[in-house]
OpenMM code with the backbone's topology and positions (N, CA, C; nanometers):
from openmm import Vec3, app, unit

residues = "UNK UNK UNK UNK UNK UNK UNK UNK UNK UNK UNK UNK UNK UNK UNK UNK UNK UNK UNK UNK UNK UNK UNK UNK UNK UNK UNK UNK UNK UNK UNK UNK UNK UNK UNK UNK UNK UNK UNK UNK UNK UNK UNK UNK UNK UNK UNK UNK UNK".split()
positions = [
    Vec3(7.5839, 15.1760, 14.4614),
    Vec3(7.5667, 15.0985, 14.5805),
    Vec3(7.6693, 14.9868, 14.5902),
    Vec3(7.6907, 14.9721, 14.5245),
    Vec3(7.8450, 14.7918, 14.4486),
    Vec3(7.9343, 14.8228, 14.5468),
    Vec3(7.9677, 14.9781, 14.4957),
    Vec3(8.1265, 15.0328, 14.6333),
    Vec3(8.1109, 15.0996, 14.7476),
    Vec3(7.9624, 15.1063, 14.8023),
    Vec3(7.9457, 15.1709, 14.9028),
    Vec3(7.9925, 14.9732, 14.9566),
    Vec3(7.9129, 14.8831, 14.9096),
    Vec3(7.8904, 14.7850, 14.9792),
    Vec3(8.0537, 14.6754, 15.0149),
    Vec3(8.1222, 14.7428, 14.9204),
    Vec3(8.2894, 14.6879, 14.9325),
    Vec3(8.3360, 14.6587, 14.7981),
    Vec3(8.2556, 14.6515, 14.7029),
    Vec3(8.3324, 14.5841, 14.5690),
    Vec3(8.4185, 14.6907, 14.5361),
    Vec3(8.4956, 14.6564, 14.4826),
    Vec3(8.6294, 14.7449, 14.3466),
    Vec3(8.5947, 14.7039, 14.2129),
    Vec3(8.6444, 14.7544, 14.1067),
    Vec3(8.6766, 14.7302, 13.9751),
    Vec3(8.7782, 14.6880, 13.9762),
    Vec3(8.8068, 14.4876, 13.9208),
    Vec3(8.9257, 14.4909, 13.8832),
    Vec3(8.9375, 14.4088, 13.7628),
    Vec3(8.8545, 14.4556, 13.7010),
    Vec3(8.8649, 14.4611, 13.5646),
    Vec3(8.7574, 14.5416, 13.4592),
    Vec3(8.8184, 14.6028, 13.3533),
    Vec3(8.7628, 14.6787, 13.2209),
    Vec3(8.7786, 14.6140, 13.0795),
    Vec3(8.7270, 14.5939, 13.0447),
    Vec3(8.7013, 14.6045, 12.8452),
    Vec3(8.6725, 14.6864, 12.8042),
    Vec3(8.6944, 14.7496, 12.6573),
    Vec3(8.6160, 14.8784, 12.6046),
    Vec3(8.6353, 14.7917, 12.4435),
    Vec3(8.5692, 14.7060, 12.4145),
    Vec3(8.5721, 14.6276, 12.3162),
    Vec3(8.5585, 14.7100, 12.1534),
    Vec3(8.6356, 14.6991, 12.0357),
    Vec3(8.5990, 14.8149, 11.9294),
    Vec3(8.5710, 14.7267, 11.8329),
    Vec3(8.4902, 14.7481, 11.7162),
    Vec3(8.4432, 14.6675, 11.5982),
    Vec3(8.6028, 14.6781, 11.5144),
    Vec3(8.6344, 14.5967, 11.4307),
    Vec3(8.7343, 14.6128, 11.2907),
    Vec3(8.7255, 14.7264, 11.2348),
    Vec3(8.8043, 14.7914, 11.1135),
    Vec3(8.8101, 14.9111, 11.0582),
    Vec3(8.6740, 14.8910, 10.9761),
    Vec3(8.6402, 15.0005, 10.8911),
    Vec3(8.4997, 15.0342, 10.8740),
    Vec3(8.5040, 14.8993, 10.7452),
    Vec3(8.3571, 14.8791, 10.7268),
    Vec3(8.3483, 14.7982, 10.5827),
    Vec3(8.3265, 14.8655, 10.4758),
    Vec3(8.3618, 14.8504, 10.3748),
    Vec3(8.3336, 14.9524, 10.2449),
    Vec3(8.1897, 14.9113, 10.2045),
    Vec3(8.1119, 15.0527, 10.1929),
    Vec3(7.9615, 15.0246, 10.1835),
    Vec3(7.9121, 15.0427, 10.2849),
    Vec3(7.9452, 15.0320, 10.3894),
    Vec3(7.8829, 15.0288, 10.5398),
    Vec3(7.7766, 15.1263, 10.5278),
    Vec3(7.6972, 15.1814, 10.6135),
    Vec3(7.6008, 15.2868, 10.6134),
    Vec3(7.7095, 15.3779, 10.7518),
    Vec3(7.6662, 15.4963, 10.6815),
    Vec3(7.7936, 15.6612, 10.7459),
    Vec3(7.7281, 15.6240, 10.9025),
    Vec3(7.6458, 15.5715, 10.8945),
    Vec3(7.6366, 15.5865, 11.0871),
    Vec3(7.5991, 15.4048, 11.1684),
    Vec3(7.6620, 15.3371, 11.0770),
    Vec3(7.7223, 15.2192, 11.1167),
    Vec3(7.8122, 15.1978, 11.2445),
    Vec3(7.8470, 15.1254, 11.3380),
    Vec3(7.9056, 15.1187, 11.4821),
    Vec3(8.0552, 15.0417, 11.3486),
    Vec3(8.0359, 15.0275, 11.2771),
    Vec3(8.1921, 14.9786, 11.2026),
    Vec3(8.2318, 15.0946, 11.1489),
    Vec3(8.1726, 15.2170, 11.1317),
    Vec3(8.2334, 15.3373, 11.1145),
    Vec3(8.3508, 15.4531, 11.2116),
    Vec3(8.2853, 15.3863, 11.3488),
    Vec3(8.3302, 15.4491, 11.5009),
    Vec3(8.4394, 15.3393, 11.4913),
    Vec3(8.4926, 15.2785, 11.4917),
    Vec3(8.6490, 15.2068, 11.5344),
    Vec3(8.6820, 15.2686, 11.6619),
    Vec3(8.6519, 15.4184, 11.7240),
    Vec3(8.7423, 15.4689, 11.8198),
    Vec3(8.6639, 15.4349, 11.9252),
    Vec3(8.5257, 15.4711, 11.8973),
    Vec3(8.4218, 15.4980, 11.9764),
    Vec3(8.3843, 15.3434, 12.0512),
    Vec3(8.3775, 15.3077, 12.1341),
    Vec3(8.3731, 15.1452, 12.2149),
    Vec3(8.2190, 15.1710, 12.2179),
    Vec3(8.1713, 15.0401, 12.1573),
    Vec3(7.9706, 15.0256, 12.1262),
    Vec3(7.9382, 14.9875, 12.2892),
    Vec3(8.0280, 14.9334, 12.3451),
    Vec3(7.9967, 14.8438, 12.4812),
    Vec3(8.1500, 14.8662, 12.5650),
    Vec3(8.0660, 14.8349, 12.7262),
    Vec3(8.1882, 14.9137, 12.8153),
    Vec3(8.1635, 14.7786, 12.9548),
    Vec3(8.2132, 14.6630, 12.9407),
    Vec3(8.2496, 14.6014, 13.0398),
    Vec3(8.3538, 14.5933, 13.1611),
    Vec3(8.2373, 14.5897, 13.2842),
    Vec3(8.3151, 14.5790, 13.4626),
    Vec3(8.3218, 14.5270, 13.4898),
    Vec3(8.3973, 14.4097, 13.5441),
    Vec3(8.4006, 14.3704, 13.6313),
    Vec3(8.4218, 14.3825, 13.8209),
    Vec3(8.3736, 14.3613, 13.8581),
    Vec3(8.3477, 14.3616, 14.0109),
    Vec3(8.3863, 14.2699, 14.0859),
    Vec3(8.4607, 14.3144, 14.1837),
    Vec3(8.5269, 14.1954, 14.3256),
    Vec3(8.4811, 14.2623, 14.4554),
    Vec3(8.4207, 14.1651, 14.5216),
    Vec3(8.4132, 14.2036, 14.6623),
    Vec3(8.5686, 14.1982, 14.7352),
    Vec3(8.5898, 14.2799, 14.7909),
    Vec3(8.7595, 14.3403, 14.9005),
    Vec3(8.7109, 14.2071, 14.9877),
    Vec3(8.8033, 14.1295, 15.0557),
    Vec3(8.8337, 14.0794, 15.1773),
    Vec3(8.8092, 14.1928, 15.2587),
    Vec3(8.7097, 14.1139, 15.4018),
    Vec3(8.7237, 14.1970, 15.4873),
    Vec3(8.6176, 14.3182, 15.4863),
    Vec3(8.5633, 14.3260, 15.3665),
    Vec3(8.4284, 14.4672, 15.3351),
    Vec3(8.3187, 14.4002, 15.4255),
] * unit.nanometer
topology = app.Topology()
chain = topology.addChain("A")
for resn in residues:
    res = topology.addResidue(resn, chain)
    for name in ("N", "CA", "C"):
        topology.addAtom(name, app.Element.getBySymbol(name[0]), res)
């Protein structure tokens, strides 16, 4: 509904933890380095929408 109503995306993050910790547990979010835990949007209303 955000871009039916006029907003855009003009901005992204895909934020990643540091390389893994030694010891970590195998399904730890410090194991994924590639994998982004969290996915931030930002939103602007267009001039004029």
């Amino acid at each position: 509904e955000a871009f039916a109503a006029g907003f855009v995306i003009d901005g992204i993050e895909e934020p990643t933890f540091a390389q893994p910790t030694p010891g970590a547990r195998d399904m730890s979010w410090s194991q994924f380095g590639q994998l982004p835990p969290l996915l931030v949007v930002r939103l602007r209303l267009l001039a004029g929408a």
